[in-house]
N, C-alpha and C positions, 0 to 999 in steps of 0.2 A: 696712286699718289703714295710716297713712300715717307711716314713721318722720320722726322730727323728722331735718334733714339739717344740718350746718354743716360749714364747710372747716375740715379736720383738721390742717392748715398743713404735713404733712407735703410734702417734694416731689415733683411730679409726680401729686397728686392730682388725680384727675379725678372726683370723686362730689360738690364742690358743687352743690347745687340739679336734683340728678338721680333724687330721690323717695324715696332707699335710703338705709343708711347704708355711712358710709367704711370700706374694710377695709383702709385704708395703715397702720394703727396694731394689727393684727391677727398679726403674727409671719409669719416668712416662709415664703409657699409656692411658695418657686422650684422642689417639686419637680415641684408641675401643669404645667411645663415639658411635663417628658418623653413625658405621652401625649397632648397635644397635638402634640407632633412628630411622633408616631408616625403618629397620626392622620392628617397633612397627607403625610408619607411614603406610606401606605396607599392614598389618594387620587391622588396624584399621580404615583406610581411610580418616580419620579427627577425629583431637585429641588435645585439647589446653597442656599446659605443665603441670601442674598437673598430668591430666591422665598421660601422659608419664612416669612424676618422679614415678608413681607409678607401673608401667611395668617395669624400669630398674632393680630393683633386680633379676625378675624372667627371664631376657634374659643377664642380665652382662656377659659380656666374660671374667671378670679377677672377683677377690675377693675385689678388691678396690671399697670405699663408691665413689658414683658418687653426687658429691654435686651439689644442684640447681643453682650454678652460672655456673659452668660446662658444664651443661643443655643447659639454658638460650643460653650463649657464642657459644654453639654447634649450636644450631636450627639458631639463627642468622645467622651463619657462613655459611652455609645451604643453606637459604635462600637467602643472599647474592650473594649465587656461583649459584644461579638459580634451587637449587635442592628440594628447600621446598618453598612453598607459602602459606600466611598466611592473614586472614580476620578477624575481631574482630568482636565477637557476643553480642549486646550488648541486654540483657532479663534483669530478675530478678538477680536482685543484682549485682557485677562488671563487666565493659566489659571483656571478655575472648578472649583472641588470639588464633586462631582456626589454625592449622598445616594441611599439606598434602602436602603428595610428587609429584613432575611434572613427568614428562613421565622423563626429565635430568633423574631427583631423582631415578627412577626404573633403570637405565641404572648405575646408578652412585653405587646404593647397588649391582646389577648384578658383576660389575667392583669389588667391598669389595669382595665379594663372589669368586671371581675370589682367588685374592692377598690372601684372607685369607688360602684359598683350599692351593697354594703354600707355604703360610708361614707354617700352619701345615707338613706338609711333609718336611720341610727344617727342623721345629722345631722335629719334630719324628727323622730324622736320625742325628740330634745335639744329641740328649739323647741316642744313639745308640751307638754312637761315643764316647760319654764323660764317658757314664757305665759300654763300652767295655775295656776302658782303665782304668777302676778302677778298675775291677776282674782281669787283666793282672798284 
């Protein structure tokens, strides 16, 4: 089934003519941030934001741009809750704030992984439900 597609005029859309439809006008889900971070932390084992910003396209969970204050406000958040811990490396040219996830932070993406597994399955039988009633 091939959704019908048009630019949503919202900004920073990027789903014209890209086979799907737009989820700019969908409410926000800057929280899909967080395990994606986690994620890229997991992987990488120590990573300042930069590197990061530069990982999120290729793990985004949604089609929405993740802007660096977005980032920034996430890893803090993080950190805060005990789940990232962070050291400044100061070398050649600006100090850099070095990321990596605590054992929380493993236990805390484990937990995402969990919620998300549930949310897919909830969201499969919404679309089950909602395109059973359209062909009826």
């Amino acid at each position: 089934m091939r959704l019908s597609v048009k630019d949503c005029g919202q900004r920073g859309c990027r789903q014209p003519g890209m086979g799907h439809a737009c989820t700019c006008a969908m409410g926000n889900v800057s929280r899909f941030i967080e395990p994606v971070v986690l994620r890229i932390l997991k992987e990488r084992k120590k990573s300042y934001g930069y590197e990061i910003a530069e990982c999120l396209p290729r793990y985004a969970l949604t089609d929405a741009i993740i802007e660096g204050a977005a980032l920034y406000r996430t890893l803090r958040t993080l950190e805060a809750n005990g789940y990232v811990t962070s050291t400044w490396d100061e070398g050649d040219g600006p100090a850099r704030r070095n990321y990596s996830l605590t054992r929380a932070g493993h236990t805390h993406l484990r937990d995402w992984a969990h919620l998300m597994a549930t949310l897919g399955r909830e969201m499969i039988a919404f679309h089950r439900e909602v395109t059973a009633q359209q062909e009826a």
